[in-house]
N, C-alpha and C positions, 0 to 999 in steps of 0.2 A: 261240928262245933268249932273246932281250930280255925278253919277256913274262912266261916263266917263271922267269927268272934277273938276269937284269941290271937290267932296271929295279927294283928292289928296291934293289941295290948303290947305284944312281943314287939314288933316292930316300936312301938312309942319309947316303951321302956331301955330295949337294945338301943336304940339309936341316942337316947338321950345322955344314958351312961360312957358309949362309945364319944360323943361329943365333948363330954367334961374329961374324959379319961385322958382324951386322945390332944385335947384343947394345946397342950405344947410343942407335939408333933407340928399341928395346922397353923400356929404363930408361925414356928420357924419354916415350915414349906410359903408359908404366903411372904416370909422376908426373905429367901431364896429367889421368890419368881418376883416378887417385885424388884429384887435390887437385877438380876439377871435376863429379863425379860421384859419390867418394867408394865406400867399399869396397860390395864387393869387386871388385877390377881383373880379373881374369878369370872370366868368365862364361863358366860348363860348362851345356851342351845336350846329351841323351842324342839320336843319330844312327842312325840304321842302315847298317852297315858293307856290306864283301863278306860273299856269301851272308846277308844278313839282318842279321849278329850286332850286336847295341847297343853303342854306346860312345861315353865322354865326349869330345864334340868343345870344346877350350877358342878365345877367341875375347876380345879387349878389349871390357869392356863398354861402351854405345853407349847406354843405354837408364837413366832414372830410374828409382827401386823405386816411382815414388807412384803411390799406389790410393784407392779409391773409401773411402766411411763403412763399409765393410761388408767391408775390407779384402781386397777384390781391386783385382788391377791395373789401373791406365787403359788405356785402348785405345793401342796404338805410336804413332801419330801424336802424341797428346799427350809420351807419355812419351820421345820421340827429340828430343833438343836441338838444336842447331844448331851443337855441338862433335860429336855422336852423330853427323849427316849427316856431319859434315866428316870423320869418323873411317870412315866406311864408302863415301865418294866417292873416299876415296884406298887404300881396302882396306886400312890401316894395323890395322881391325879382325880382320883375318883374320890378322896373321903370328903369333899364336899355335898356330897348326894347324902350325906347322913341329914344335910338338912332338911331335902328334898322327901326323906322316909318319913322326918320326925313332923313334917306339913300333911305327909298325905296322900303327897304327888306318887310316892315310891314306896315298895317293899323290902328287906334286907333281902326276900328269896324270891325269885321272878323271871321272869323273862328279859331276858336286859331292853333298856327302852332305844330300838331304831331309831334311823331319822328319818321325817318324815316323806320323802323322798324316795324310804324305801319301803313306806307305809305302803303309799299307791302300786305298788307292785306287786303287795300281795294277793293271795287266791282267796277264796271263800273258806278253804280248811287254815289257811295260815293266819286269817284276820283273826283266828278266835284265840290268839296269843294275845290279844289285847280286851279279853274277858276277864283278865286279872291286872291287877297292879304290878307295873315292870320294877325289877329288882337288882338291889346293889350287885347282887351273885345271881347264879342259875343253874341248871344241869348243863346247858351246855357250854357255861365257862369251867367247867370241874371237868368237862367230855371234849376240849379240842380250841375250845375258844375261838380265837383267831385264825386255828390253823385248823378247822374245818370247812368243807361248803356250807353256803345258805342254805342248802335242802336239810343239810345233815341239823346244823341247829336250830331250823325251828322243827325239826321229829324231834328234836329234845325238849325244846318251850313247849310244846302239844302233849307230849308224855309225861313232863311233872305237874301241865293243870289237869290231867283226868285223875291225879293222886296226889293231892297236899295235905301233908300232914307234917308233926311237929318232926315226928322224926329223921323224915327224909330233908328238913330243912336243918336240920344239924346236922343231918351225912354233910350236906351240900356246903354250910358254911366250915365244917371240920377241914374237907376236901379244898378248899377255898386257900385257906392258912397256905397249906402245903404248896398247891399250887402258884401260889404270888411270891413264896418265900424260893422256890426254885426258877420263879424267871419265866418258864413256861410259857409255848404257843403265846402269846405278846402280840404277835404279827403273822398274818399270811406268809408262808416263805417266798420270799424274792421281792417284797414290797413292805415299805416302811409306813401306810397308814391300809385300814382295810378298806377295799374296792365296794363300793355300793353296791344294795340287792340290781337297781335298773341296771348299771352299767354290768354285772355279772351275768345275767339275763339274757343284755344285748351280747355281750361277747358269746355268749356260750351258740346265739342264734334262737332262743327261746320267743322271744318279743323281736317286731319289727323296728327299727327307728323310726317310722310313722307311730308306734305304739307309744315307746319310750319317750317320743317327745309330749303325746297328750298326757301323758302321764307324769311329767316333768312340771308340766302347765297345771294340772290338778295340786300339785303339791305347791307351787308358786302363790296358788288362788288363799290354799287353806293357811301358808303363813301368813300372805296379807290380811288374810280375815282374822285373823291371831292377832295381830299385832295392832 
């Protein structure tokens, strides 16, 4: 009953109060990034939902637009400031997704939503992480976050959808608090953004770069058909 019915209620309700509550936080983060970083204040990323479906996940932007003489982007590391870190150590980046819950697209408690890019890489046991609605938190941002493998978090997205309930989603968001209020796994150690599932893949030797590239191309196809 939670599963199919209430947690929805809960999400409508959490997200909405969280929205009013939080509404002076979000003024003054969106006149920080705009006087600091400069438009646009929220930065939309196309996500892959439950069962598959794409949609605009929004987010404070964290990240300069400067690019190379040939007008692509610089690699994250450059482009992540030290107002960008400071914006994503205390997940202040993320409370724009309260809007993204209160639509529909998202859960407060879920699998956090990949990018599509590293949708295409998944297995027939991993894809079933997107049988639920992906979420502001999860078990494996309260189990390692950042600073676990791929493997290791989606055994964690796989082990809270065979058992959702209300209470394990208030362990998760209790565990949540602590975790973001201590700083905590943020980042892979020794890298300032996290490494893609394909590029993870390919380093480890798992996938060929003949693989990774069709698979690169699959994800290319579905955001131009997104968009």
């Amino acid at each position: 009953m939670y599963r199919k019915f209430f947690k929805r209620i809960f999400d409508v309700i959490s997200s909405g109060i969280a929205l009013i509550l939080l509404s002076p936080i979000l003024l003054y983060v969106a006149w920080l990034v705009k006087t600091r970083l400069g438009s646009p204040v929220i930065f939309s990323q196309i996500r892959p939902g439950k069962d598959g479906k794409l949609f605009k996940m929004y987010k404070f932007r964290s990240m300069t637009e400067e690019r190379d003489k040939d007008g692509n982007l610089l690699p994250d590391e450059i482009r992540l400031t030290p107002f960008g870190k400071k914006l994503r150590a205390t997940s202040m980046d993320e409370l724009p997704e309260l809007i993204n819950i209160l639509k529909g697209d998202m859960s407060v408690v879920g699998p956090r939503p990949q990018l599509v890019r590293d949708m295409v890489f998944f297995t027939e046991e991993e894809i079933q992480r997107q049988s639920v609605y992906p979420g502001l938190t999860g078990l494996a941002q309260i189990c390692g976050r950042n600073n676990i493998t791929w493997k290791e978090k989606f055994a964690y997205d796989l082990q809270y959808i065979k058992n959702i309930n209300f209470l394990e989603d208030m362990r998760i968001i209790y565990h949540t608090v602590f975790k973001v209020s201590a700083q905590e796994d943020i980042a892979t150690d020794g890298m300032e953004t996290a490494e893609d599932y394909g590029d993870w893949l390919l380093y480890k030797g798992d996938i060929t770069k003949a693989e990774y590239d069709v698979k690169q191309e699959m994800a290319t196809l579905l955001l131009q058909r997104f968009i």
